[in-house]
N, C-alpha and C positions, 0 to 999 in steps of 0.2 A: 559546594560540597554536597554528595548524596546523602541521604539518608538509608540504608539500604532493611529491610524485615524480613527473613525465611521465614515462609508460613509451609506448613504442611500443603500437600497439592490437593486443589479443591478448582482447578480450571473445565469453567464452564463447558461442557461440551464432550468431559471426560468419560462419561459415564458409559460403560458396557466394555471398559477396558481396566487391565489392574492400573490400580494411581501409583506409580513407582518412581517420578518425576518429583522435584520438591519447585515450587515458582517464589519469587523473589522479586518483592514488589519497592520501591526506592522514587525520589526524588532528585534529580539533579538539577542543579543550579546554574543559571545563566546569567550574563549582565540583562538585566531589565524581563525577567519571567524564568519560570523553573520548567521542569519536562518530568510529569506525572509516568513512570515507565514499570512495565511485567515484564520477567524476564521466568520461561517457565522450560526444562529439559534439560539436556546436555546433548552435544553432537553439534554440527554443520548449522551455519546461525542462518535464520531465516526471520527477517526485519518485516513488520506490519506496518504501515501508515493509513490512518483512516480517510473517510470521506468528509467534506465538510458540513459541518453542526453536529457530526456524530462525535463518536470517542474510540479509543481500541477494543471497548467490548463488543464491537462490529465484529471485532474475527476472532470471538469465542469460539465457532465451529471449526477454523482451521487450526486456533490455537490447540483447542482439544485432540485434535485427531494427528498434530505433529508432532507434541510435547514429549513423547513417548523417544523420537528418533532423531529430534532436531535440537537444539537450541531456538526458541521461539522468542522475537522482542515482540515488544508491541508497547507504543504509547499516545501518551494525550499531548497532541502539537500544542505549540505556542498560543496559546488563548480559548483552549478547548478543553470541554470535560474536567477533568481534574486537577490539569495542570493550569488553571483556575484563569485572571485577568491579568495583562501582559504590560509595560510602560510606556504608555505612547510616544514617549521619548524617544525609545533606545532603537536604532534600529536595529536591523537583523533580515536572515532569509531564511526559510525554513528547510532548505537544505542544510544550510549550514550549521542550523540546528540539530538537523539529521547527524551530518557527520559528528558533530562534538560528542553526542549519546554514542555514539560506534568509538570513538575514542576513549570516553569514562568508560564504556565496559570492558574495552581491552577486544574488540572483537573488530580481525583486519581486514577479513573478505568473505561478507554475507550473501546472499541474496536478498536483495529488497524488493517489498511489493505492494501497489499501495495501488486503491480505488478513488478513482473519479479525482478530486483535489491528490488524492494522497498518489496517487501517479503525476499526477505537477510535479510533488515534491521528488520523490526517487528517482523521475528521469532528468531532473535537474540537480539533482545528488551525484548521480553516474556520471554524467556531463562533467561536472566540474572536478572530479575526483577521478580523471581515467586510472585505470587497472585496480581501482581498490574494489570493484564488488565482482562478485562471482557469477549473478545473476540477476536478472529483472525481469519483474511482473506486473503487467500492466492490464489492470480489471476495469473495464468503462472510464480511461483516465481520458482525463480534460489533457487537449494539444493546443491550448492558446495558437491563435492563428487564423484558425477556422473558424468561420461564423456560427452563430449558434443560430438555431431554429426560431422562427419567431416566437412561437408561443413558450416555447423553454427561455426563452432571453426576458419574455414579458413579465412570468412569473419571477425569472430571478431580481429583475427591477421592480417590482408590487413586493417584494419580499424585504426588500431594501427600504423602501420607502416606507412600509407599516413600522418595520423595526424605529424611523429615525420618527415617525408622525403619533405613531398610537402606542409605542411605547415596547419591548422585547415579548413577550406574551403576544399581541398581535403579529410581530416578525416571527416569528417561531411557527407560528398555526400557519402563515404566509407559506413558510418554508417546509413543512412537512406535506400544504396542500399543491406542489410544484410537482410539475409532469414527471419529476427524476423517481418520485416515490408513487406514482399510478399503480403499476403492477402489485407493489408491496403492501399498496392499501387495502388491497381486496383480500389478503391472508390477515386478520385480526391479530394474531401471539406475533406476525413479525411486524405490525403496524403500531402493538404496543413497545414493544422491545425498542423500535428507531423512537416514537413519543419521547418514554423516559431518556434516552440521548440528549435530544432535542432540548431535552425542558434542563438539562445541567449543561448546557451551550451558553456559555456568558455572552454572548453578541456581540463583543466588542470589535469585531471586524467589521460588522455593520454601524454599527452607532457611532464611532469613535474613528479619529485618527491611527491609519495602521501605517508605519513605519518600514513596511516591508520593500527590500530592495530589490527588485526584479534583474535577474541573469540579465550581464553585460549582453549574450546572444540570444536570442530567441529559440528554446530548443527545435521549433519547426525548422528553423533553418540549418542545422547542423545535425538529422538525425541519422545521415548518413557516414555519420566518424561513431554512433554508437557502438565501441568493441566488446560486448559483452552479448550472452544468450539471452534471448529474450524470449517472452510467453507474452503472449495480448490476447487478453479474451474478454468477448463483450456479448451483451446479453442481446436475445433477437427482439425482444422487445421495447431496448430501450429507446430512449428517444433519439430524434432522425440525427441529430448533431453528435452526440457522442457516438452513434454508429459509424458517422462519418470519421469521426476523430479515431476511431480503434480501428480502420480499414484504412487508414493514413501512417501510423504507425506500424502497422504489420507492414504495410507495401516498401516500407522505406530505413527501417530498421535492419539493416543486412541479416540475414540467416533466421528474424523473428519469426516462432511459431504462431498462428494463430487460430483460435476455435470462436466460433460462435456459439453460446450456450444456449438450448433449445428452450423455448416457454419462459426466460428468465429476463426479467426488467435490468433497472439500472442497478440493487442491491445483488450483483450476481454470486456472492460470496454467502449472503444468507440466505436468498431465495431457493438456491443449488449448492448447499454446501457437500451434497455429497461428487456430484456433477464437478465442480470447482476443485474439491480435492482431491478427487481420482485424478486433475490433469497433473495438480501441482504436483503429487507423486512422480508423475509418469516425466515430469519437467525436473526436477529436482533426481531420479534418478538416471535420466539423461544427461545431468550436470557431473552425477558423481563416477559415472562411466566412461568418461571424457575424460576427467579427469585422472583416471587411473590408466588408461589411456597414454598419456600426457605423460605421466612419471615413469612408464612402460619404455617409451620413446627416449626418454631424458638418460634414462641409467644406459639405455643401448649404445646411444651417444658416447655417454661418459667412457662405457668399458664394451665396444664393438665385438667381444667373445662370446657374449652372453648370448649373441645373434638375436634375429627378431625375431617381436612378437606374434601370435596367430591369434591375438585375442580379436572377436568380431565387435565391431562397433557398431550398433543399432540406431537409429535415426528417426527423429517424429515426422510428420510429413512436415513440410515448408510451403504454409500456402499464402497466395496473395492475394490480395482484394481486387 
């Protein structure tokens, strides 16, 4: 059962626009962990999933700058942030997790979009769930499959190991001092901003028994049954593996758009959140132009009198790696 609280709107990132939105912050309950969740606007839902060790205050800036026109989710996965420590028991997938939250809220075809881990989760969301999302966005996400870079793979094992040897506070400073956050370290307000994340990161994926049940398929091997529009954007700086992994998904994802964002590491959502939001704009009203589109065609169908339409359909580029 949720807990659900209307608070007045006070979403991060709001600020230099009127606050006319109310957000709506709630709990919902799982066998063996709960799902810490915002729910902030009205209109066309548009699903955040974070990266891992962070939380959903990751996309305060796009939170801020959609809430106005969208329906904005965003929450804390299964052992993360707020939605606090999980039963090593029970299992679970954190898709599946995903969808159950899209189910409690009554909301049947979002766009999801999730960074780095939280792109694991949505395109293994999408996958399992064909025709329920409207869209996908895929920011520096991890494509299990592909190798990772030595020195990116070294620090995620020394990050692992401090956690389970010297204790969470050592794994913690392990994991924020990881090539994923170079870029980000050198901006101070966004190197504190990921800190305080970090340090309300319960560890238990590291330290503990995780219960997690990996997709019968491997999404690398089926991403070309992906039916839905896709956006893949990755930062130029990030590191050499996930470059790889967001130049793999765009090539192989049918019709996916993709941008490389210029000077932006692997946080490309807060490093560029102006950068970042101009796309999803231009992605999201690409979606809803299609879609009117789409129902233009359907009525025609239904009643051939009305004759066709002359509306122009505009297109992003379609580029490959």
């Amino acid at each position: 059962m949720a807990i659900d609280v209307a608070e007045p709107d006070d979403v991060p990132g709001s600020r230099g626009r009127i606050a006319t939105t109310t957000s709506v912050q709630g709990v919902f309950a799982l066998p063996g962990a709960r799902l810490a969740y915002q729910v902030a606007g009205t209109g066309p839902a548009v699903v955040f999933v974070h990266g891992f060790g962070l939380d959903a205050r990751m996309w305060d800036p796009q939170a801020g700058h959609l809430s106005a026109r969208f329906q904005v989710v965003r929450y804390d996965a299964r052992g993360f942030g707020a939605s606090g420590p999980f039963d090593p028991a029970v299992p679970y997938a954190h898709a599946g997790d995903l969808l159950a939250l899209l189910d409690h809220l009554g909301i049947e075809k979002p766009v999801v979009a999730g960074l780095s881990f939280g792109g694991r989760v949505v395109t293994q969301a999408v996958l399992s769930a064909p025709g329920r999302m409207a869209g996908l966005v895929l920011l520096d996400s991890v494509l299990d499959g592909l190798p990772w870079d030595p020195e990116s793979a070294a620090a995620s094992e020394l990050t692992v190991r401090q956690a389970r040897e010297h204790g969470l506070l050592a794994g913690r400073a392990a994991w924020l001092a990881h090539p994923l956050f170079a870029a980000a370290r050198r901006r101070p307000g966004l190197a504190r901003r990921l800190a305080t994340m970090v340090a309300g990161y319960p560890g238990q994926h590291w330290t503990a028994h995780d219960p997690h049940t990996p997709p019968a398929t491997r999404p690398i091997d089926v991403l070309e049954t992906l039916a839905v529009p896709a956006l893949v954007l990755a930062g130029e700086h990030d590191v050499p593996c996930f470059r790889d992994m967001s130049a793999m998904l765009a090539r192989r994802i049918p019709g996916a758009r993709y941008h490389v964002v210029p000077g932006a590491g692997h946080m490309i959502n807060m490093e560029a959140p102006a950068t970042v939001n101009e796309l999803l704009d231009r992605f999201l009203a690409q979606l809803a132009e299609d879609e009117r589109g789409h129902r233009v065609r359907r009525r025609d169908e239904i009643n051939p009198l009305n004759g066709g339409s002359d509306e122009h359909h505009s297109s992003d580029e379609h580029a490959r790696a």
